[in-house]
C-alpha positions in Angstrom: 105.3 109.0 64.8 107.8 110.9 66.7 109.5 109.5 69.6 111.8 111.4 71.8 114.0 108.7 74.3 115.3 110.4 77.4 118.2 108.8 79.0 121.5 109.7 81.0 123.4 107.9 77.7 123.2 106.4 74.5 123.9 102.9 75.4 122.6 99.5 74.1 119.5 100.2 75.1 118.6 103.4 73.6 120.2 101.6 70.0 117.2 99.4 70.0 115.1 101.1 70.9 116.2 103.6 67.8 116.9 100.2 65.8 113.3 99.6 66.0 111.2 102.6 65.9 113.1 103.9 62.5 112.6 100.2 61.1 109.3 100.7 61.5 109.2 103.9 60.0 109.4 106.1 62.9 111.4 109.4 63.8 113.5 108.3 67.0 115.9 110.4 68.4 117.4 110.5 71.7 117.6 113.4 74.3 119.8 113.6 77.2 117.5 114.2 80.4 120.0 115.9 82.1 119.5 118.9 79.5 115.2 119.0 80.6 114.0 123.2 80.4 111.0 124.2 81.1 109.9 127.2 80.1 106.7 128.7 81.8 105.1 131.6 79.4 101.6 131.0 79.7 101.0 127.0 79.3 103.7 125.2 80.6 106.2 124.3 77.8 109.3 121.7 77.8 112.0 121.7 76.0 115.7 120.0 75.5 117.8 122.7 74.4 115.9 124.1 71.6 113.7 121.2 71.0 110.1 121.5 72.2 108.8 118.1 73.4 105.5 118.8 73.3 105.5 118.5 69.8 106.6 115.1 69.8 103.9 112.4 70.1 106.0 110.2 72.6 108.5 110.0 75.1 109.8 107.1 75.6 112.2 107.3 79.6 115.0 104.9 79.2 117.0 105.7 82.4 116.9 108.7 85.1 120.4 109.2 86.2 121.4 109.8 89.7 121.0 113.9 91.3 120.8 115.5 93.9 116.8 115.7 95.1 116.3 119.3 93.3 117.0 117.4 90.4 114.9 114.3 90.6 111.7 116.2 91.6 112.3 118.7 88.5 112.6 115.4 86.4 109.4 113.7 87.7 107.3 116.9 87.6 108.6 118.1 84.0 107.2 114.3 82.9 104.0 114.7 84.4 103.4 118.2 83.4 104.2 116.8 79.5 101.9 113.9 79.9 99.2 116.3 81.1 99.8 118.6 77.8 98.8 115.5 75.9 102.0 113.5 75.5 102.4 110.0 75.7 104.9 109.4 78.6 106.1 105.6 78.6 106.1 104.3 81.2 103.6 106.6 83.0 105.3 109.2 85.3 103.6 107.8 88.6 104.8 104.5 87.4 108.1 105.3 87.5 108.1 107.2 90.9 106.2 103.8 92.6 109.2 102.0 91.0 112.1 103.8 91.1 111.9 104.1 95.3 111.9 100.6 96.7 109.7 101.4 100.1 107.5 102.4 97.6 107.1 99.7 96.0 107.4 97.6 98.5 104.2 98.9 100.3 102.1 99.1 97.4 102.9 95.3 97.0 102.2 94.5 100.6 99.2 96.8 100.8 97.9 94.8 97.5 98.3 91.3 99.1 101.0 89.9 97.1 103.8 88.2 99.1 107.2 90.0 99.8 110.4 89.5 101.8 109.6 91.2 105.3 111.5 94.8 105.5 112.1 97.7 107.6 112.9 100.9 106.5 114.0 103.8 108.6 116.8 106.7 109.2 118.4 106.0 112.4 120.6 103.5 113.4 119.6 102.2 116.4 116.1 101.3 114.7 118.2 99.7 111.8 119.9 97.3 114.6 116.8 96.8 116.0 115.4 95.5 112.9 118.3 93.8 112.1 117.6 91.4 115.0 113.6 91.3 114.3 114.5 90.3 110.5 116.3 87.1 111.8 119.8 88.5 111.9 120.5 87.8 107.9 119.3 90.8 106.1 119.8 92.5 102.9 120.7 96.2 102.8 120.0 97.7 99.5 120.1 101.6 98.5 116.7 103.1 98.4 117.0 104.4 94.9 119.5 101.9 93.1 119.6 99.2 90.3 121.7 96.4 88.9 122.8 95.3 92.4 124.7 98.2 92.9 125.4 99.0 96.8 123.4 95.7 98.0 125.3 94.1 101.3 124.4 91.3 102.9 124.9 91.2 107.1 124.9 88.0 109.1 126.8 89.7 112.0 125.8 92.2 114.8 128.8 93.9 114.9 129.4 94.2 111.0 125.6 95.9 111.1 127.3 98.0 113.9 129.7 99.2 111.9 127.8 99.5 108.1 125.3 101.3 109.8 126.8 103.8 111.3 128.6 104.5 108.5 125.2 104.9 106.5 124.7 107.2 109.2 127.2 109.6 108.6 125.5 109.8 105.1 122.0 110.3 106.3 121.2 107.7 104.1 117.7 105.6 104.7 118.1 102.3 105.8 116.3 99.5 103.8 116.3 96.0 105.3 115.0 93.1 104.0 115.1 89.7 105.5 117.7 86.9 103.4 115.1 84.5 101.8 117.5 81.0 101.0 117.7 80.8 97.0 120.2 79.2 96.5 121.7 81.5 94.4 118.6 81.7 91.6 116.2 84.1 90.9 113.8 84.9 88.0 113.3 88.2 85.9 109.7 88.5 83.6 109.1 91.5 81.6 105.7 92.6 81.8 104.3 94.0 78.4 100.9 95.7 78.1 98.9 93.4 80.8 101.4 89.6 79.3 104.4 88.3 80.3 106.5 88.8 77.0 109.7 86.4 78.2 111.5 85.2 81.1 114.5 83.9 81.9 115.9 82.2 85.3 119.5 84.1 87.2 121.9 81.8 88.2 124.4 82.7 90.1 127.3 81.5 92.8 126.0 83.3 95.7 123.2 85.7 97.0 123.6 88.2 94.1 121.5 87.3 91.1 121.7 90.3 89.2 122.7 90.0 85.6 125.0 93.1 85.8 126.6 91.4 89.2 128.0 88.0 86.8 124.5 86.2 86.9 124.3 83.2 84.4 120.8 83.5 82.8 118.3 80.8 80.8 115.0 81.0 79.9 112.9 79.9 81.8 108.5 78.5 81.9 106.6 80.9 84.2 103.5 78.4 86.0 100.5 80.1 86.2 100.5 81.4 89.5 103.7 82.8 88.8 102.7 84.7 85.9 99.6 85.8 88.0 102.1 87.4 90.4 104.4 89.2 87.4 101.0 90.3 85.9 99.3 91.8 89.1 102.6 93.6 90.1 103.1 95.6 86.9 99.2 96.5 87.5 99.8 97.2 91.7 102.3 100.6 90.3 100.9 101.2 87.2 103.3 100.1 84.9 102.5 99.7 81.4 105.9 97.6 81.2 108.0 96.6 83.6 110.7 93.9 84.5 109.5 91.6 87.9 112.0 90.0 90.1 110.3 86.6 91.4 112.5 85.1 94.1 111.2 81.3 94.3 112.0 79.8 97.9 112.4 75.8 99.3 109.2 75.7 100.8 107.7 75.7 97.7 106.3 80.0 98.2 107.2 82.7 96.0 107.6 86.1 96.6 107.9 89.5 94.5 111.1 91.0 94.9 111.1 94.4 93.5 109.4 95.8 90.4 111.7 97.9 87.9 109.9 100.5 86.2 112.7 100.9 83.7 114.1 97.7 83.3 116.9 96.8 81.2 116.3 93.7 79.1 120.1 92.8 77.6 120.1 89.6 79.5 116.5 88.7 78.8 117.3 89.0 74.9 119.9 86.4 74.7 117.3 84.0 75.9 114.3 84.6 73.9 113.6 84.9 69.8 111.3 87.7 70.5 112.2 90.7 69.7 112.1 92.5 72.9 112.4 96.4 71.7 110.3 95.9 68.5 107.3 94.3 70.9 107.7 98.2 72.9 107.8 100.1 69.6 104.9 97.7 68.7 103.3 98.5 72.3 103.3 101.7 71.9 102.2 102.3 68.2 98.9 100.9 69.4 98.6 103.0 72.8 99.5 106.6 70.6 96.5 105.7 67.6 
């Protein structure tokens, strides 16, 4: 099998990912995304430099670096176009676009029935203070498009949300609010595998941010059933065939789902299970291409 990875870099992940497909006997060899062509003469044809993707059997999308909106779309459409030549596309292209924009995913959760922090999203600043005070006056503001806790602040003050949003403001940026849910300070992460939870591991950390990236401790950690249910019926909600689930367990004994990553990372998660977390994928998706 041939098995193109598409990523911004060749970092940790994309070496296991390699590590694994060529143990198994597989050609695995990775492609900057950034360098995406297509070429329209007749059927529509993609290509890396002078490599033709649709010749490979798989594409396996490890990361889709930041751009300007041009660039995304191209992205997105130049992975559905090869998935509808016949190409497996892992995850699935729609997949990623529920996940990688967190209104997105958000609704779809909501609109499904599963339970999530309350949130507002909008582009002016006056409805962000608005919200601001509707959400209890602790909120969350995290990018739309983001990852690894990058760009998350946390507001407890009307005049600091004064002053961060109108700052957002002069960026045009979108303003996503979510209410503070007390943790104190712990989190879980599941990766979702092909319909089972494949490992999980608990985020410890010293205040509000639990992301591994961010400092978070991590340990493994036994899903109940009705948590697993959750993880489970998330990945299925955006169409993921994988998929990392953030769980955010609260006092009161409730649960809700914090965000579902399309393209999760699984560094942390590794150091806490004996499975093998990039050989289950290759594993995955040996059986999805025969």
């Amino acid at each position: 099998m041939k098995v193109a990875i598409l990523s911004g870099g060749d970092g940790w992940h994309v070496q296991e990912l390699q590590r694994a497909l060529i143990a198994r006997g597989h050609v695995a060899t990775r492609f900057p995304i950034q360098r995406l062509i297509g070429r329209i003469e007749g059927p529509s044809v993609l290509h890396v430099g002078s490599v033709c993707l649709d010749d490979w059997d798989a594409v396996l999308v490890r990361t889709i670096p930041r751009g300007s909106l041009e660039q995304i779309i191209f992205r997105m459409d130049a992975l559905h176009l090869l998935e509808a030549r016949g190409v497996r596309v892992f995850n699935p292209p729609k997949a990623i676009e529920r996940t990688v924009d967190k209104y997105y995913t958000s609704g779809l959760l909501t609109q499904a029935g599963l339970p999530t922090p309350r949130t507002v999203v909008c582009e002016q600043s006056d409805d962000a203070l608005e919200a601001f005070e509707a959400l209890g006056g602790d909120v969350i503001v995290k990018p739309l498009f983001g990852s690894m806790g990058l760009g998350m602040v946390r507001i407890q003050s009307p005049d600091v949300a004064y002053r961060v949003f109108k700052a957002l403001e002069l960026e045009r940026a979108v303003y996503y609010l979510q209410e503070t849910i007390p943790h104190g300070g712990r989190d879980i992460r599941a990766f979702v595998l092909g319909g089972r939870v494949l490992a999980a591991m608990e985020r410890i950390a010293d205040g509000w941010r639990t992301n591994v990236a961010q400092g978070a401790r991590v340990r493994p950690v036994h899903l109940t059933a009705d948590q697993e249910a959750l993880c489970l019926q998330a990945a299925e909600v955006v169409g993921a065939e994988y998929a990392g689930v953030d769980l955010l367990p609260s006092p009161d004994g409730s649960c809700y789902v914090l965000e579902v990553n399309g393209i999760p990372g699984w560094q942390g998660l590794q150091t806490t299970t004996d499975r093998d977390i990039a050989a289950e994928i290759v594993a995955y998706l040996e059986a999805a291409c025969s």
